[in-house]
Structure formats: C-alpha cells, structure tokens
N, C-alpha and C positions, 0 to 999 in steps of 0.2 A: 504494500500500500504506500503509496506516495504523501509525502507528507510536506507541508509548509508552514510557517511557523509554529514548528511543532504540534501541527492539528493535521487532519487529513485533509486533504487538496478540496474533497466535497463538501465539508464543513467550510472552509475557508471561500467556496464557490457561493455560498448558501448564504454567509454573513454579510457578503462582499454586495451580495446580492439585494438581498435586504437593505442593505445603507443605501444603495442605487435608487430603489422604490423611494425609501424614504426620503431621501435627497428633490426625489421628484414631488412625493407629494409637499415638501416646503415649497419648493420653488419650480409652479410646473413650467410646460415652454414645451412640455416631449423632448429634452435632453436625456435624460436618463433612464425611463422608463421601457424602452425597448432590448438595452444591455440587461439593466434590470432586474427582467422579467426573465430574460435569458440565462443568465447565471441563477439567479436563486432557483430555478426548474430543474436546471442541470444538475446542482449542491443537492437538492433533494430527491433524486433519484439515486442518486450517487449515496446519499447517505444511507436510504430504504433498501435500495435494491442490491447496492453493494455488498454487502454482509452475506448476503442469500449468493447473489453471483459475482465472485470474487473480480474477474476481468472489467464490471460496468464501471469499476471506480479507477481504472485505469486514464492517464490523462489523455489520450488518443479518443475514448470512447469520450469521454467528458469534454474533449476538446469538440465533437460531431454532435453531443448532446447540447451543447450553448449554440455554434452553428447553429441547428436544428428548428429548436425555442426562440433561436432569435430571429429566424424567419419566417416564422409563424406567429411571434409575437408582431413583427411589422403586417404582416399582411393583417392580422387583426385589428392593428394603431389602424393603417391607412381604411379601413372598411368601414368600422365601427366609428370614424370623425370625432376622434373626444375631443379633439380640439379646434373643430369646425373650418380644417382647411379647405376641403369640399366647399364649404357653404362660403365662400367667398365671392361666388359671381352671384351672390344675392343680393337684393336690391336692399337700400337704405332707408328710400321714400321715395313717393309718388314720381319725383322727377326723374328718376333715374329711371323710368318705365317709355319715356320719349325715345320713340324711333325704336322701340321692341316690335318684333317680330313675333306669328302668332298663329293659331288656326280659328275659327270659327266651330264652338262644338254645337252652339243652336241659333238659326237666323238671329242675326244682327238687323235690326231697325232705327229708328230715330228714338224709340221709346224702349225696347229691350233687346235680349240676346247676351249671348256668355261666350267667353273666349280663353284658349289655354296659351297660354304664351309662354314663348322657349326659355328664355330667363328671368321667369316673375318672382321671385323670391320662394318664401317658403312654400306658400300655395299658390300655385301658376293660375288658377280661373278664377277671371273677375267677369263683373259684368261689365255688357260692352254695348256705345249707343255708337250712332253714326250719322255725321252729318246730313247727308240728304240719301235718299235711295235704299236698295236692302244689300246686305252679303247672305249669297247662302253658307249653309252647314259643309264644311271642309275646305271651305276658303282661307287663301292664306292673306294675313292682314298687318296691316303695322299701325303701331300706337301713335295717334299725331297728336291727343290730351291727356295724360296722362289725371286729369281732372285732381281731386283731392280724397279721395277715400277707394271704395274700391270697384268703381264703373270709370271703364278709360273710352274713350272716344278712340275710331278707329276707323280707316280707310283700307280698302281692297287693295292688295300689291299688283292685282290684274288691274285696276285703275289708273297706277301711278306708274309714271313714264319718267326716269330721270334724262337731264340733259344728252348725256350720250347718246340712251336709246334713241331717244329723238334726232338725233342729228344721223343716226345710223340709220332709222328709217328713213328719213328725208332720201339718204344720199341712193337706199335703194331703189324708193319709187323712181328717183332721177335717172337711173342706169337704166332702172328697168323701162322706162316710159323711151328712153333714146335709144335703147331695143328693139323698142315695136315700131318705132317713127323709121329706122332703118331696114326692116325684112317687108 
C-alpha cells in the first residue's frame, strides 16, 4: 500500500478532496468543485474497496479513478448549470427582446396570438399582437416592440425585405426584363 504523509494515498485523496469541496462551497466560481468531487470519489473507493481488493488502492488505479470522477463530474457541472452558464443568452428585460426572432404557435392578430421565440429568456412564449394584418401559425416573425411586460409586437420575416434583398431583387427583375427585351 502506498502511503503519503504517513497515511494511505486514498485517505490522503479523500481529505485533499474534501478541503477542494469545501474550499468551493466558501468561495464558489466552479474553481474547485470538479477536482473536488474527483479526488474525494477516488479516496473513497480506494478506502472501501481497497481492503476487500488489495490492487484498487494502487496509485495507477487511483490515478484512472480521479481521471474517471472527474469526467463525469464535468459532464455533470456542465448539464446540470449550477452556475447558470447556459443561461447566459437570456434576456435581462423587455429591450433586449428587439429584433428577436421567432415562430408563431397560434395566429397573431392586432388583438391576440402567442409566439415562441428563439432566445426569450426563461420562458420563450409571450403573447404576440401585430401591427396591421394577420400571421399564420408556423410563421417565422421578429420582434419590432418588445412593449413592456409580456405581449411583444411583431412582424412577419416573409414581410420584411432588408436593403440588400431589395436591391438584389431590383437588379434581377432588371437582367431579367433585358432578357426578354433581347430573345
């Protein structure tokens, strides 16, 4: 059995472990909680299982058991968002919902209709009114009010032509009109 400071390597894996948590839970941030989580997992297998099977407390195994725990502790951190990195492309308030993009899940009119929008915060469907005309259901829309609570004003993307399109179409009718002028 390998031992360091006069303790076994998997006690010493398990305390080391332990202060890492702790450490985390003072000062979190997700610095230390994915070592951690890794070493104290490793320490205590090693301490359990060791005795029963002499090789697990070997530092080679111990060394593929932290590996191990500590990539599956990450994959857990990153899933599980305890510290809401994910949730970052969420919205702050109503302005920040201008120029969002969106679908229509029930007609949109002047007076009702609801819509899921691709980055609306925590709950993506608000209601949705519209300046003049109707959008149907599966229409893709973009927020031109994002008003003040939680019905945004919105316009059909089938509607709205930016500058480029426009000048794109012009230049095709133009070819295509001195096409038919020449055969």
């Amino acid at each position: 059995m390998v031992s360091l400071f006069g303790q076994s390597l998997s006690l010493v894996l398990t305390v080391v472990g332990i202060l890492l948590v702790m450490a985390e839970a003072l000062a979190p941030g997700a610095h230390f909680i994915v070592i951690g989580v890794a070493l104290l997992l490793a320490g205590l297998v090693g301490l359990l299982l060791g005795p029963i099977f002499g090789p697990l407390a070997s530092p080679i195994v111990l060394a593929l058991l932290v590996l191990g725990f500590g990539a599956a502790a990450l994959y857990v951190y990153r899933e599980l968002d305890f510290y809401g990195g994910k949730g970052s492309a969420q919205t702050s308030d109503s302005d920040s919902l201008r120029g969002t993009t969106g679908r229509v899940l029930e007609r949109v009119t002047e007076t009702s209709g609801q819509v899921k929008l691709d980055e609306g915060g925590f709950s993506p469907i608000y209601a949705a009114r519209t300046y003049d005309g109707e959008i149907p259901e599966g229409e893709q829309v973009l927020v031109v009010d994002p008003g003040g609570g939680n019905v945004v004003t919105v316009e059909s993307l089938g509607d709205l032509e930016d500058p480029i399109d426009r000048e794109l179409r012009r230049s095709r009718e133009f070819t295509g009109e001195r096409e038919t002028e020449e055969t």
